[in-house]
MDTraj code that builds the backbone (N, CA, C; nanometers):
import mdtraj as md
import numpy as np

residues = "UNK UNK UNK UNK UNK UNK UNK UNK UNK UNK UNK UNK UNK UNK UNK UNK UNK UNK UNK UNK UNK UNK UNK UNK UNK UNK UNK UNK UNK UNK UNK UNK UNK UNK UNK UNK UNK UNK UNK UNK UNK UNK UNK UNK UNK UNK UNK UNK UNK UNK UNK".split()
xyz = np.array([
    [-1.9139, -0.9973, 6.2151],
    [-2.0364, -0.9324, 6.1736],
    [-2.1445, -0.9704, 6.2746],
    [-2.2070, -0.8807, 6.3584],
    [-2.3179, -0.8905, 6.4296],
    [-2.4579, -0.9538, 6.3766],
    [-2.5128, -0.9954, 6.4182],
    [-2.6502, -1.0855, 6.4167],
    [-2.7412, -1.0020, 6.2508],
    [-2.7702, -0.8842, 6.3321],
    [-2.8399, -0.7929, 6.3133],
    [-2.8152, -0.7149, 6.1104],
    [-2.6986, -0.6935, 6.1123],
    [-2.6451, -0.7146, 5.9820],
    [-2.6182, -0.8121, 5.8754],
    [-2.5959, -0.9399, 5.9622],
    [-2.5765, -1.0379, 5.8599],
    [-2.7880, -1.0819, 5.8274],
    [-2.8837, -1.0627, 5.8999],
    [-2.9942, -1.0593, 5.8569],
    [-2.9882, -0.9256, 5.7930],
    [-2.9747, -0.8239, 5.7997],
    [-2.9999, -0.7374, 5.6687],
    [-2.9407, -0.7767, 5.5545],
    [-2.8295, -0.7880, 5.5444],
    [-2.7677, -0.8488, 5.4312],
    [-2.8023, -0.9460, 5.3400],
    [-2.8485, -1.0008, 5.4140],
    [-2.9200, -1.1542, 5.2790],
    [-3.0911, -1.1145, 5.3252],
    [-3.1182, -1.0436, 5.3611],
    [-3.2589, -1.0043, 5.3487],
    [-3.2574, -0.9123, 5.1952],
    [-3.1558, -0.8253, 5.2347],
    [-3.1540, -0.7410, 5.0769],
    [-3.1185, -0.8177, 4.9792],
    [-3.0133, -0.8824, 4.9795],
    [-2.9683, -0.9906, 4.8801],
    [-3.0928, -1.1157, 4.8259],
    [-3.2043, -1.1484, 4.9084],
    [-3.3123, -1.2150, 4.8955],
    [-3.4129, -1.1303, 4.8046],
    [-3.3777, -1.0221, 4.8592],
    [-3.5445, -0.9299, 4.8191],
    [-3.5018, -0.8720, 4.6073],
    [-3.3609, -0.8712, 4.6001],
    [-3.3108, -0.7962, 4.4706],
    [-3.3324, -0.9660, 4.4117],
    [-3.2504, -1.0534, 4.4505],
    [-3.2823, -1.1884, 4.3408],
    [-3.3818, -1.2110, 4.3106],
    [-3.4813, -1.2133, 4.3923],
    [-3.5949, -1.2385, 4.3939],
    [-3.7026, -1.1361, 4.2892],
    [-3.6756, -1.0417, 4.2948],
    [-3.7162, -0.9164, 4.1709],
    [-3.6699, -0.9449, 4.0487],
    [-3.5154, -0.9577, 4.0721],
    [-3.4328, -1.0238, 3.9415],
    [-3.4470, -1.1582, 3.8699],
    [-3.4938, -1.2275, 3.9513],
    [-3.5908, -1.4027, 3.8863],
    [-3.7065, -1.3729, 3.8418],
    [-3.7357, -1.3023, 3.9264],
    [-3.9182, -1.2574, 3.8832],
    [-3.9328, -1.2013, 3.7163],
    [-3.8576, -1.0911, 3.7583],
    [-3.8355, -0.9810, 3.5960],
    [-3.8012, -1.0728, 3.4500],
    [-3.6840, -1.1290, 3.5123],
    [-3.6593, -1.2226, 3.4067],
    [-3.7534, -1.3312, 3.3797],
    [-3.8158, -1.3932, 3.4577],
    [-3.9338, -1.4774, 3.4013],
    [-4.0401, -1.4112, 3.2822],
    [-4.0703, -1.2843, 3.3520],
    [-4.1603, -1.2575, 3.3136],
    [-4.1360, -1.2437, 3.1420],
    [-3.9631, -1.1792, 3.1460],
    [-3.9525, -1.1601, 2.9792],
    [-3.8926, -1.2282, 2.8914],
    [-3.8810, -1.3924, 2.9859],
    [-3.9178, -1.5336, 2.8993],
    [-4.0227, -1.5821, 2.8607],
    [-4.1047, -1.5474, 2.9160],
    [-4.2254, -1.6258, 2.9485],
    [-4.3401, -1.5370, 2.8419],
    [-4.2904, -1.3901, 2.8396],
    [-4.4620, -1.3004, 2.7482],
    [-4.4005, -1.3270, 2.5906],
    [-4.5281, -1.3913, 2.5608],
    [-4.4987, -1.4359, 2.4022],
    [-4.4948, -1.2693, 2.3435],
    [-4.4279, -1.2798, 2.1841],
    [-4.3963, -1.1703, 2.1120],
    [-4.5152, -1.0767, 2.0867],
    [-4.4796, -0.9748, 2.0430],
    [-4.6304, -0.9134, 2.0085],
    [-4.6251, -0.9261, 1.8159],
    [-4.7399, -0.9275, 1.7534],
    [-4.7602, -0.9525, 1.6050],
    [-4.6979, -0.8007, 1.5810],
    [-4.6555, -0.8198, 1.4881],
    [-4.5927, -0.7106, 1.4184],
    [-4.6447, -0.6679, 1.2969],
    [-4.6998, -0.5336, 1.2416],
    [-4.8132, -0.5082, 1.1276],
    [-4.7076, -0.5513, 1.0135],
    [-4.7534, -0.6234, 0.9259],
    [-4.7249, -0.5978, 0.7724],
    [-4.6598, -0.4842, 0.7240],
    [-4.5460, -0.4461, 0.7007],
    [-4.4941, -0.3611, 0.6429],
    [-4.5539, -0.2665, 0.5269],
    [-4.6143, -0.3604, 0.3672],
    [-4.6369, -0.3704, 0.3230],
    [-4.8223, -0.2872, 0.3117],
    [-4.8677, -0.3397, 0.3749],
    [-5.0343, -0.3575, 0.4426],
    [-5.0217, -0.1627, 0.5034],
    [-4.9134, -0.1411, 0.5931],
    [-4.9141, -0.0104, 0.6286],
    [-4.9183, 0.0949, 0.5120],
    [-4.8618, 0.0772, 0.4005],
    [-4.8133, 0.1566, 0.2454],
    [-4.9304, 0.1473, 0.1540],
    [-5.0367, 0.0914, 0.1697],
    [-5.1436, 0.0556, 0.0761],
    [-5.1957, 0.2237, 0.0349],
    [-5.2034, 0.2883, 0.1405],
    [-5.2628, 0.4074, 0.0675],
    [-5.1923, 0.5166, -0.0039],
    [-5.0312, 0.4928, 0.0010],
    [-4.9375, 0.5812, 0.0017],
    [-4.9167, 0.5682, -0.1905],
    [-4.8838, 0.6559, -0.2687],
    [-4.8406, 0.6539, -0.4192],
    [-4.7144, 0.6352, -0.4421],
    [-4.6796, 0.4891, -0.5289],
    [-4.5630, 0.4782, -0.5427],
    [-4.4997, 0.5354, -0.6922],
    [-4.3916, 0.6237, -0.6786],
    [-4.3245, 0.7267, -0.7650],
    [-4.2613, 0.6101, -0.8714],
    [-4.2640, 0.6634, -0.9666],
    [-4.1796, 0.5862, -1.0136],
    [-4.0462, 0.6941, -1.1293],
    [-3.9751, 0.6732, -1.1314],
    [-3.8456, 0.7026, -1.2117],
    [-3.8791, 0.7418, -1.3607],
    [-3.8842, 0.8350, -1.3868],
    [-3.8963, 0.8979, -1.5337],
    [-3.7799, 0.9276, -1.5965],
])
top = md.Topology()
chain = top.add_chain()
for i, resn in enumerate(residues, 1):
    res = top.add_residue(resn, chain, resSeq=i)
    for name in ("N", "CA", "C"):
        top.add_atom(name, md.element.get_by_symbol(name[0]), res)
traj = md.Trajectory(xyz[None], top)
């Protein structure tokens, strides 16, 4: 393998891990988002009941 290729090669191989460590940090690292009350969403809605 010539000079010239084996620097492309782990240049690309550098540049994708490096995206791929990054990415993954990022979606260790961002805390959860709050999630609404289930419950709290239904407050205005009429609950049926069984006759």
């Amino acid at each position: 393998m010539n000079t010239e290729a084996l620097i492309t090669m782990v240049l690309a191989q550098g540049f994708f891990v490096f995206f791929a460590g990054y990415f993954f940090y990022r979606v260790m690292t961002t805390p959860p988002k709050q999630e609404p009350d289930s419950y709290s969403e239904n407050d205005d809605e009429v609950v049926r009941q069984n006759q």
